[in-house]
C-alpha positions in Angstrom: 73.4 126.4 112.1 70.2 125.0 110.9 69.0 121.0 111.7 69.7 120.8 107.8 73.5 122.1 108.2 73.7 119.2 110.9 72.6 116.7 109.3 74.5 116.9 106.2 77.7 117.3 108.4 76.9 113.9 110.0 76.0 112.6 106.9 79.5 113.7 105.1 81.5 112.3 108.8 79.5 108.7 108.3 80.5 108.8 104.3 84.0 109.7 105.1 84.0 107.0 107.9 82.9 104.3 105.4 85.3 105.3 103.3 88.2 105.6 105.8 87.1 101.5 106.4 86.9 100.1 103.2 90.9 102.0 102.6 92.1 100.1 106.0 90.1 97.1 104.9 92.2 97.2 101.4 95.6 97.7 103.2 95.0 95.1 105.5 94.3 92.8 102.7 97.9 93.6 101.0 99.6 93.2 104.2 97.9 89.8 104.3 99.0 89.0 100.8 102.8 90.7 101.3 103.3 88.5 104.8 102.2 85.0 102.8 104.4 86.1 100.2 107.9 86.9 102.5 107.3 83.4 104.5 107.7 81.9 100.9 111.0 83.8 100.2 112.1 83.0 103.6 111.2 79.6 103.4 114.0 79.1 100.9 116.9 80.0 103.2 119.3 77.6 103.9 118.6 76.1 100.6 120.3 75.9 97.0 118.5 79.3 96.3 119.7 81.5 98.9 121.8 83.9 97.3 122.7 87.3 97.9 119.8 88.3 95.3 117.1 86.4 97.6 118.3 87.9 100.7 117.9 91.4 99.0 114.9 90.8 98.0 113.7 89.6 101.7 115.1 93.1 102.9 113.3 94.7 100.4 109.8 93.3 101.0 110.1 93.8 104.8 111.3 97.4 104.5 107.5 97.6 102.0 105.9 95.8 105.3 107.4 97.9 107.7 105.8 100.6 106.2 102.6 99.7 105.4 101.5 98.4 108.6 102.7 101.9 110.3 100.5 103.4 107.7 97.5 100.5 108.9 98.4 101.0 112.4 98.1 104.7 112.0 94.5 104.8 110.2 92.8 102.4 112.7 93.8 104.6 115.8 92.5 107.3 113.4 89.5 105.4 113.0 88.7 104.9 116.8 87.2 106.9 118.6 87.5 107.1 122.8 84.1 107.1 124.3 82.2 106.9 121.0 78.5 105.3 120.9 78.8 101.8 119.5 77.3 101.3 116.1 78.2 99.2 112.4 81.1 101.5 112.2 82.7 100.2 115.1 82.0 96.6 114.7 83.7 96.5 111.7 86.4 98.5 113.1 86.9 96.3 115.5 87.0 93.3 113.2 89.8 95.2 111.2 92.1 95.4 114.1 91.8 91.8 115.2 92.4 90.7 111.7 95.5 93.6 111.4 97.0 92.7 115.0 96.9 88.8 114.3 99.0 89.7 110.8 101.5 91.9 112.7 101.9 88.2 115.1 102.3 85.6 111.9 104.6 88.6 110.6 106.4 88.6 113.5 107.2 85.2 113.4 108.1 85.3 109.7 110.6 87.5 110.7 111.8 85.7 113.7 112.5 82.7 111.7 114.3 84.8 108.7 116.3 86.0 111.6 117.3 82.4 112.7 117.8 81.2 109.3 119.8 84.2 108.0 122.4 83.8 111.3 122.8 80.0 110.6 124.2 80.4 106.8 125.3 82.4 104.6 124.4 82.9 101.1 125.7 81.5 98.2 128.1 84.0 96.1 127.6 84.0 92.4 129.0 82.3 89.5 132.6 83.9 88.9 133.0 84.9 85.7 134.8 82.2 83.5 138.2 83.2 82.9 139.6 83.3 79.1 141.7 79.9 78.1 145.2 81.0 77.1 145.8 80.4 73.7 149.2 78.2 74.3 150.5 76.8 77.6 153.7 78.5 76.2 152.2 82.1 76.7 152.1 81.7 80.5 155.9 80.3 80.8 158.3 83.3 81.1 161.7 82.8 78.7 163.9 80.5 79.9 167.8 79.8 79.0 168.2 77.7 76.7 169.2 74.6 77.5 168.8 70.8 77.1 165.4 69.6 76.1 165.2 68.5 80.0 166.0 71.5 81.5 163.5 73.3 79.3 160.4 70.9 80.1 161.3 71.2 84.2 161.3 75.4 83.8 158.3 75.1 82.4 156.6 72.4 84.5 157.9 74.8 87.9 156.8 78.0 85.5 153.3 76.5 85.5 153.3 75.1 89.0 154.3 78.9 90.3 151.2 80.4 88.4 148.5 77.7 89.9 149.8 78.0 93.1 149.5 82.5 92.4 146.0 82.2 90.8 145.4 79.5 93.8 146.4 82.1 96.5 144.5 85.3 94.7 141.3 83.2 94.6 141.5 81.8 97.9 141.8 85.5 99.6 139.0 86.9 96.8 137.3 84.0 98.7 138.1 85.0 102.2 137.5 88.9 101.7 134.0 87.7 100.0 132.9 85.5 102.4 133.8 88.8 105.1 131.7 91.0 103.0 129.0 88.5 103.0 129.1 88.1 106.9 129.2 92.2 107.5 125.9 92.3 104.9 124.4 89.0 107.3 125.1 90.7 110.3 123.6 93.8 109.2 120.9 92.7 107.8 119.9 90.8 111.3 120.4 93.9 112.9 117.8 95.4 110.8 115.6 92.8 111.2 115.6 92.9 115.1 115.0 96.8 114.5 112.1 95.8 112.9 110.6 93.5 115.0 110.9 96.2 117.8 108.3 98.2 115.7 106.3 95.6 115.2 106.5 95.4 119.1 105.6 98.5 119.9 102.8 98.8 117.2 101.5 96.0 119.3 102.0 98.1 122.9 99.5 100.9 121.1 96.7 98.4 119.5 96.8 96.9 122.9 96.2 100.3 124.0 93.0 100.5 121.8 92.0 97.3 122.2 91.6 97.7 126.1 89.6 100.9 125.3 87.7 98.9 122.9 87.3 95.9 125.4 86.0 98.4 128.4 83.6 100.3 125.7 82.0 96.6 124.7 82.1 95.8 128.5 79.9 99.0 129.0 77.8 97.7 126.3 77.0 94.2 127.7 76.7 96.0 131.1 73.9 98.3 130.1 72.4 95.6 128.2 72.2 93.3 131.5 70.8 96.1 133.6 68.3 96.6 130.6 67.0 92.9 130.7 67.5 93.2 134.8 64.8 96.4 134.6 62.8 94.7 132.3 62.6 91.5 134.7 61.8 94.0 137.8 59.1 96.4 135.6 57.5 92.5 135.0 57.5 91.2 138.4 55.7 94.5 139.3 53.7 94.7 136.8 52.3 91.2 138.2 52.2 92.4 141.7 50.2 95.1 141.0 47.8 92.7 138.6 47.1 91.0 141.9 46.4 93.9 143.8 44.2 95.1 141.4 42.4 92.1 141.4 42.0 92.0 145.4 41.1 95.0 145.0 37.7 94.5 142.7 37.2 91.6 144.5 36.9 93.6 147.5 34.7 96.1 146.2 32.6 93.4 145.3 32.2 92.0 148.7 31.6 95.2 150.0 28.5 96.4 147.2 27.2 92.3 148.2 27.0 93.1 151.5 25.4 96.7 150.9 23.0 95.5 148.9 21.8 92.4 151.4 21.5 94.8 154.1 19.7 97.5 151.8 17.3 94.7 151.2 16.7 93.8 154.4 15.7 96.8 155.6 13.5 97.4 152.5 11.7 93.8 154.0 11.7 95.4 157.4 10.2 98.4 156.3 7.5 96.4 154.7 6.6 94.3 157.1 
């Protein structure tokens, strides 16, 4: 494989690495925008607006949570690399998964306080639909006897009262077999919602993972950088030393050609003389 072959592999793996970013960066922004969105909808629990409706819709939107932040969570431990060389990449990297775990933590709340909420009431059933008015009062009174005008208003008075009191009774256990329906869908959906925040918990048990590995590579960093400067201090101090030596050194040399020459020219004078 040629230097050429090399370096257009590394080129492709940086292009595919930038590109693998800016797709988490883009998910982590709708997860963002989905979690501000669900802590409006669960705001309005407990309130004139929680219906059954609402309540679906807050299952729905945490089920389209759910699964985009395994599909985050999955890409970022894709994107990290054990025992890689620090670089851009990874600083940005590592700026995605601080802004993706403290998401997963305000969604974790959000769905903490849905939880709460969604044990404390119930929602509100919808509008029954409004019964057709009989056409006469006298279609909803069986036959009676005749009899005296008397008799005939009292069979239909108790004729009337018997029918309330029926329509009374079939509403009242519509209302009772609703309102167990509506408990069995509460309970349930709770149950899926403390399912879910166990995933979130454990998404956060492997970023933490990553984020130690992360914390010991950037420790290794600051380390080699402090050693660096701690090098660079000691090759200075040296570098001093030995500009003193040197010097006491010429200076010596200098003493010594002084006195070589005073005792060269004394004998030169002796000589003379």
């Amino acid at each position: 494989m040629s230097f050429q072959d090399l370096e257009a592999g590394g080129s492709h793996a940086r292009r595919a690495g930038a590109q693998d970013v800016r797709t988490i960066e883009a998910q982590v922004f709708k997860m963002a925008s989905s979690v501000g969105q669900i802590k409006k909808l669960v705001g309005l629990l407990g309130g004139p607006r929680d219906t059954v409706d609402h309540r679906k819709r807050i299952a729905d939107a945490n089920a389209a949570i759910q699964d985009l932040a395994k599909r985050t969570k999955a890409a970022i431990m894709d994107l990290h690399t054990p025992g890689g060389a620090p670089g851009d990449g990874d600083a940005k990297a590592r700026k995605l998964l601080q802004d993706f775990v403290a998401i997963l933590q305000d969604y974790k709340s959000t769905q903490k306080a849905a939880a709460e909420k969604e044990a404390a009431s119930l929602p509100l059933p919808s509008p029954p639909p409004r019964a057709a008015a009989p056409a006469s009062s006298r279609q909803q009174v069986p036959d009676v006897e005749q009899g005296t005008p008397e008799d005939t208003a009292a069979a239909e008075r108790q004729a009337l009262l018997q029918a309330q009191k029926a329509r009374t009774e079939a509403a009242l256990a519509n209302s009772v077999a609703f309102n167990e329906q509506l408990i069995e869908e509460r309970d349930a959906g709770i149950e899926e919602i403390a399912h879910q925040i166990g995933e979130v918990n454990e998404m956060f048990q492997d970023l933490a993972v990553l984020i130690n590995d992360q914390g010991v590579q950037v420790n290794t960093v600051d380390e080699h950088i402090s050693s660096t400067a701690e090098r660079i201090k000691e090759g200075s101090r040296e570098l001093v030393k030995a500009e003193r030596h040197g010097r006491a050194a010429r200076n010596r040399c200098l003493c010594i050609w002084l006195v070589a020459a005073t005792v060269v020219s004394i004998i030169i004078i002796l000589l003379s003389a």
